[in-house]
N, C-alpha and C positions, 0 to 999 in steps of 0.2 A: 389629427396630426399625421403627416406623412412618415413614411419610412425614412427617407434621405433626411428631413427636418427631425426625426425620433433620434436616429444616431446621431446627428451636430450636438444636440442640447447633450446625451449620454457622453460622447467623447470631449467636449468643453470645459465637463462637470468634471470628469473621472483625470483629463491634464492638472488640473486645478490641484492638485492632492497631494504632486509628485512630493514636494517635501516633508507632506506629511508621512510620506507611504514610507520613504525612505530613511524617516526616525524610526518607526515605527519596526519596517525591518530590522536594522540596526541596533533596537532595543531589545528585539525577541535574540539577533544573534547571541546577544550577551547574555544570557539564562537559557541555555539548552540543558536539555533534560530526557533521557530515553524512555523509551515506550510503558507505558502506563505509570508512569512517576512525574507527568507533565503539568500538577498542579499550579508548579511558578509559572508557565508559560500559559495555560490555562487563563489565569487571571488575569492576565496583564491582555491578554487579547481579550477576554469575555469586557473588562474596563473599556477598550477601545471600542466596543461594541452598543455597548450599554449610551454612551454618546447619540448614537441614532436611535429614533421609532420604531425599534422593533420588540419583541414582545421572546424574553432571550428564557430557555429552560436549560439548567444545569443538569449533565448525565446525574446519576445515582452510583453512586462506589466508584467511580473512576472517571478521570478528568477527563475534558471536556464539556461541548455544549451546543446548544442549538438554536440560534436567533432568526427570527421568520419573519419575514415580510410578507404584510397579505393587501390584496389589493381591492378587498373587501366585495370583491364580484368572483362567482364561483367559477371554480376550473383545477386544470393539473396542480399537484405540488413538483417544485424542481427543487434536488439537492444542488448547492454550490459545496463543494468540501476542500479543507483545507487539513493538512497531518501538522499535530503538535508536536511529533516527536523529531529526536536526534539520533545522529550516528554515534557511537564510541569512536575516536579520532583524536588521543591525545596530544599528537604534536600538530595538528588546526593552533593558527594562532589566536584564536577566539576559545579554545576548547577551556571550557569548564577544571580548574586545574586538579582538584579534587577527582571527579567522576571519569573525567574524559571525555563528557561528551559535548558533542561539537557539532553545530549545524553545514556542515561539508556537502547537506544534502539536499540544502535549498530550501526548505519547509520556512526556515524564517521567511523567505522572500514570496513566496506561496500564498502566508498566512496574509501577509500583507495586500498582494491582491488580490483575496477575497472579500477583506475589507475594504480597500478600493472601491468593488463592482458594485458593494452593499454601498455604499457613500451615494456612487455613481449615477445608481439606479433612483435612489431619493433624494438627490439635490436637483437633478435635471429637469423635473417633472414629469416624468413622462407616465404616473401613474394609475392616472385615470383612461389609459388606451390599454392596458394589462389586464388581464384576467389571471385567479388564480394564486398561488401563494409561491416566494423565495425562501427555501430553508437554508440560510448561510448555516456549515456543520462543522465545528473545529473538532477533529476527530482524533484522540489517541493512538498509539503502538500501530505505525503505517511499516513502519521497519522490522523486518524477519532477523531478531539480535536478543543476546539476551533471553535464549530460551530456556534456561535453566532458571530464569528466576517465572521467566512467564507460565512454564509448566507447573514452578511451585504452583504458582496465583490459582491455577486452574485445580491442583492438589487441593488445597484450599478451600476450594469455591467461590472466591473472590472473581473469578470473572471464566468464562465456559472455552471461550477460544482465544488463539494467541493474538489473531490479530483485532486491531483495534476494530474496523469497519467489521469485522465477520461476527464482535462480540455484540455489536450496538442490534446487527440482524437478529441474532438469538434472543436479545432484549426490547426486541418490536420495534427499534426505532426509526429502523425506514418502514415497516407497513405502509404507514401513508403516502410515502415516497414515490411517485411516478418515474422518475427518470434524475440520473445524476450525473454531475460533470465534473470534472475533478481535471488541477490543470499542474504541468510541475515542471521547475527548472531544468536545464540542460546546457552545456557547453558544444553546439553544434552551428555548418556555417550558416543556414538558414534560423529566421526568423520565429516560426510558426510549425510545428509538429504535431500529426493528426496518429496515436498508435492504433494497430490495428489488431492487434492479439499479442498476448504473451503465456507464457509456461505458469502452469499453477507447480506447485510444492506439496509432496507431505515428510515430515520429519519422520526421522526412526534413529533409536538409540538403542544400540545393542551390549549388550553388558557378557561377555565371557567369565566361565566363572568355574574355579576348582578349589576343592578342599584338601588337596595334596600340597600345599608349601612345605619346599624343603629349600637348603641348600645348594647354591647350585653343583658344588661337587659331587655331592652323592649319588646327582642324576635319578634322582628315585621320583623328583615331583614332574609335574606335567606343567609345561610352559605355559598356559593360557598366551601368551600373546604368538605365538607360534601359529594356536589356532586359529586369532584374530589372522594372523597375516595369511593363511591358509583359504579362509574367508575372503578376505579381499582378492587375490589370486583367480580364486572360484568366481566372484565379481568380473573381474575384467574377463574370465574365459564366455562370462555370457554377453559382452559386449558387441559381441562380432552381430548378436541378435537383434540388438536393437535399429527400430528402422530409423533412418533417416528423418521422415518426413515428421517423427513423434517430437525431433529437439529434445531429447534425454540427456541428461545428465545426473550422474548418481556417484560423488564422488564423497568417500568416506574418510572421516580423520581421526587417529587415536588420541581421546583426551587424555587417558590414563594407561598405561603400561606398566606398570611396575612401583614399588614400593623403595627399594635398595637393588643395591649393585651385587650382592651375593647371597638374594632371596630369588627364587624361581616365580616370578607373577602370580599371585590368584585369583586376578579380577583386573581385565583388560574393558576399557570401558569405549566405547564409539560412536560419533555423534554422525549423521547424516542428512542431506537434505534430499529427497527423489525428484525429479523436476521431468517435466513434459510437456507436450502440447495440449494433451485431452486426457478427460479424468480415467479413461480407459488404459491408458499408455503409461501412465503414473500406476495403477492399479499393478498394471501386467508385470512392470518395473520391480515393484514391492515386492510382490511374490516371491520373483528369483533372489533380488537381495535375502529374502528370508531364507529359502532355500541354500543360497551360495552358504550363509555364515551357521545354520542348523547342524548340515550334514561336516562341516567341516569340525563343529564341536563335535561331533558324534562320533569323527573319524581319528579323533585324539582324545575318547572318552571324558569332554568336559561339557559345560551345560552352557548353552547361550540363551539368555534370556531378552529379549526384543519386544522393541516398547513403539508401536506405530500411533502417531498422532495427527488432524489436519492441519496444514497450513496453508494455503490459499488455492483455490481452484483457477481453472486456467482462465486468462479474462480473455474477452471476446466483445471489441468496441460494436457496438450499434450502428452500422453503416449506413443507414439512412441518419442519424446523430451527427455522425461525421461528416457527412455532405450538408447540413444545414451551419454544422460551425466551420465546416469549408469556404460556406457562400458569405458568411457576416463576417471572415478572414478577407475573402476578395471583396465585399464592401466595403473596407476599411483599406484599399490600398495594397495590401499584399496578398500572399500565397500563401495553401498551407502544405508543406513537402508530407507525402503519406507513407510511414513509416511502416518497414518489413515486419515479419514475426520476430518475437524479441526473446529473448533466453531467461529474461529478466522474470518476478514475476512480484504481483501485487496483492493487497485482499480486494481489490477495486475488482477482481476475478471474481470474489465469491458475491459482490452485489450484481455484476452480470450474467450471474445464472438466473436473478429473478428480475431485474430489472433491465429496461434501456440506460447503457452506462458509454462513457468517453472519458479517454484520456488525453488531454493535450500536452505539448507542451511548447516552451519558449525558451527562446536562448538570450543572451547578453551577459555571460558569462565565459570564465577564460577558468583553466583547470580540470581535471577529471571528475566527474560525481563522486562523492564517493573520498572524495584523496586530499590531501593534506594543499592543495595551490588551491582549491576549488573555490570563487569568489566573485560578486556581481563586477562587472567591469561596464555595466553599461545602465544607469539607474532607472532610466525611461522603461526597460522591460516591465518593471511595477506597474506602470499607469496601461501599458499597452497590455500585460497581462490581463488586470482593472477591465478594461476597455473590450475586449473580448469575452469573456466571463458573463458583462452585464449585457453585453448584443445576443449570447445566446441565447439568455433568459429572457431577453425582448424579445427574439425571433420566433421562441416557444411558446408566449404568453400572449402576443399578440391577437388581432383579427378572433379574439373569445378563445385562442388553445387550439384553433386548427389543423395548427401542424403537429401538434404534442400528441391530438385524439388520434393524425393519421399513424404516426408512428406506432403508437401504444396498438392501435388495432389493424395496422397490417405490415408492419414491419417488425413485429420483434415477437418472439417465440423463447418463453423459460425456459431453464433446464426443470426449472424445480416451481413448482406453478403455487406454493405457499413454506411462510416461512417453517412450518413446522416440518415439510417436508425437508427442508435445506437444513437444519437442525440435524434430522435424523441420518442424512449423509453424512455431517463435517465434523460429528462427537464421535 
C-alpha cells in the first residue's frame, strides 16, 4: 500500500466518526473530575475503548489505563496520551456543581481524539504495512491543581509524584515506551501547533512560625506575617538576578495570615510554584527563595519551615518528532505554526528527559484555556485532531520503524538514561 493510498483509507475512516467523536466528547464534558479522582471519567472512556480490538490494562490505585494496539510484527512502541483530568472552574457552564470542576481545558475534546486515531487506525486497514505496537494512555492528574490534596496522596503513599505522567514513570509504565505524542486544545488563529519547549516547576511551601501569640496591643508578640512579607520583599530584591533567557517566574501567595483580627499571627503559611527553562535555573531559583524567606525569619527571630517538592521538569519537544508530524501536517493539506518557549509548563517535561516526546496542538475553539467562555466552536477539530494522531503513528510504524530506530538513535539524547535514575531526581 502506498503512502498517499495509506492516508485516503486512514482519513476516510477517521471523517466517518465525527458524530461519534462528538458525543462522545460531549459525554466526557458532563462528568469532569480533577486530578487523580478521575474514575467516572476513566470508565466511560476505558467503555469506549473496550469496543475496539485492543488488549486494554487498567493502572493499579489510580485511574486510568492503557489500551494497545499491536501489529503483531516486532518494532517500536508509540504512546498516543490523552489527560483524564479537569480544571476547578465553577462558573464553566458545564462545571460539575458540587466540585467545580469543569473541562475549560479541553481534555474532554483530547480524550476523544485519541479514540478517534485508535478507531482510525483499525477500521482503515492499513495494519498489515505497520510494524510495532500503539499504546492509546488515558493518563490521570495532567493539571498542577489541588496540591494540597495531591501532596496528601503522596503523604500517604498512595501515589510518589503529583503528576499524573511523572507518577505512571516511577511505576514502570512507559519503560517499554519508545516515543510519545501527546496532542491538546487551544483557542488560536492557526490550525496546527508544533510546541517546542516549556518551563518545568517545582513547588515550595513555606510555613512561618512563632510561639509568642499575644495581643496585638501589648505588642509583646512577633508578627509572623510581617516576616512572611519581609520574605517576599527579600524575593523581589533578587529578582533583578534572574536572567532573562531562564523564563523564571516565582511568584508566592499567602494561604494563611492570621487567625483573628486582635491576635498577632503565629503561623503564616505560603504556597509557591518556581518555574524556569532548565532544571539548573529552577535549582538556582530555589535556593535564593530559601534564603530570601530563612534569613528574614531569623531577622525577626521566628522559624520558617520550607517544604520543596517536584513538579514537572522542563519539556523539551523532540525536533526531529516535530519535523515528521510537521510533514504528515503538510500531507494532509496544511501547516503546522512552530511555537516559541512557553512559560507554561507540563509532566509531558518529565517524560522528555527520557524519552522522544511532542506536543501538539489544534485549534477550533473560541475562549481562553483555562477560563470560563472556553468551548469547541468548530466540531471537525475532533476528526482532524483523530486524523493527525493516527498519520503520526503511520509515519513511525511504517517501512518496519525506520524512522522511529533513526530518531531513537541519532536524534535524541536523555537527561536521565533509566527510570530509576529520573526517580532519584524528581523525589
Amino acid at each position: 500500500m502506498e503512502e498517499k493510498s495509506i492516508y485516503k483509507a486512514m482519513i476516510g475512516s477517521s471523517d466517518s466518526t465525527l458524530d461519534e467523536l462528538v458525543a462522545l466528547a460531549n459525554a466526557l464534558n458532563k462528568c469532569p473530575e480533577t486530578g487523580y479522582r478521575e474514575y467516572k471519567t476513566s470508565a466511560l472512556l476505558r467503555e469506549k475503548f473496550c469496543e475496539l480490538p485492543l488488549m486494554i490494562k487498567q493502572f493499579k490505585d489510580i485511574p486510568g489505563f492503557a489500551a494497545t494496539l499491536d501489529t503483531g510484527k516486532p518494532g517500536a512502541t508509540i504512546a498516543i496520551l490523552c489527560e483524564l483530568d479537569a480544571i476547578t472552574c465553577p462558573e464553566y457552564k458545564d462545571a460539575d456543581p458540587i466540585t467545580g470542576a469543569a473541562h475549560c481545558c479541553g481534555h474532554n475534546a483530547q480524550m476523544a481524539m485519541v479514540y478517534g486515531a485508535a478507531k482510525a487506525i483499525i477500521k482503515s486497514g492499513i495494519l498489515d504495512v505497520l510494524s510495532g505496537r500503539i499504546c492509546f494512555m488515558a493518563v490521570p492528574a495532567g493539571e498542577c491543581i489541588e496540591l494540597g490534596y495531591r501532596n496528601q496522596l503522596r503523604q500517604d503513599g498512595k501515589i510518589r509524584l503529583i503528576g499524573g505522567k511523572s507518577e505512571l514513570i516511577s511505576q514502570g509504565l512507559f519503560d517499554d515506551i519508545d516515543v510519545a505524542v501527546s496532542i491538546h486544545s487551544l483557542s488560536a488563529p492557526w490550525r496546527f501547533g508544533l510546541a517546542s519547549s516549556m518551563n518545568g516547576l517545582q513547588i515550595k511551601t513555606i510555613d512561618i512560625i512563632s510561639n509568642k501569640t499575644q495581643a496585638s496591643p501589648t505588642r509583646a508578640g512577633v508578627n509572623t506575617l510581617d516576616a512572611a512579607l519581609l520574605g517576599i520583599s527579600a524575593l523581589n530584591a533578587w529578582r533583578s538576578t534572574f536572567r532573562e533567557d531562564d523564563y523564571i517566574s516565582a511568584d508566592p501567595i499567602i494561604t494563611q495570615g492570621g487567625d483573628s483580627e486582635n491576635i498577632t499571627p503565629s503561623n503564616v503559611h505560603i504556597e509557591m510554584l518556581v518555574r524556569g527553562r532548565t532544571i539548573d535555573a529552577i535549582k538556582n531559583v530555589s535556593r535564593k527563595v530559601d534564603r530570601a524567606f530563612l534569613n528574614a525569619a531569623q531577622a525577626l527571630d521566628v522559624e520558617a519551615r520550607i517544604a520543596s517538592y517536584h513538579g514537572y521538569f522542563p519539556f523539551v519537544a523532540n525536533s526531529k518528532l516535530n519535523r515528521v508530524a510537521g510533514n504528515v501536517i503538510k500531507s494532509m493539506g496544511a501547516q503546522a505554526a512552530i511555537l516559541p518557549h512557553s512559560h507554561r509548563s507540563t509532566d509531558l517535561g518529565d517524560l522528555s528527559t527520557l524519552i522522544p516526546v511532542i506536543q501538539l496542538y489544534i485549534s477550533g475553539y473560541a475562549g481562553g484555556l483555562h477560563n470560563v467562555d472556553f468551548k469547541i466552536v468548530d466540531n471537525t477539530c475532533l476528526t482532524d485532531g483523530a486524523k493527525i494522531l493516527a498519520g503520526i503513528a503511520i509515519e513511525l510504524l511504517v517501512d518496519f520503524g525506520n524512522c522511529i530506530r533513526h530518531i531513537l538513535t541519532r536524534h535524541h539524547t536523555p537527561i536521565f538514561t533509566s527510570r530509576e535514575e529520573y526517580v532519584k531526581e524528581a523525589e
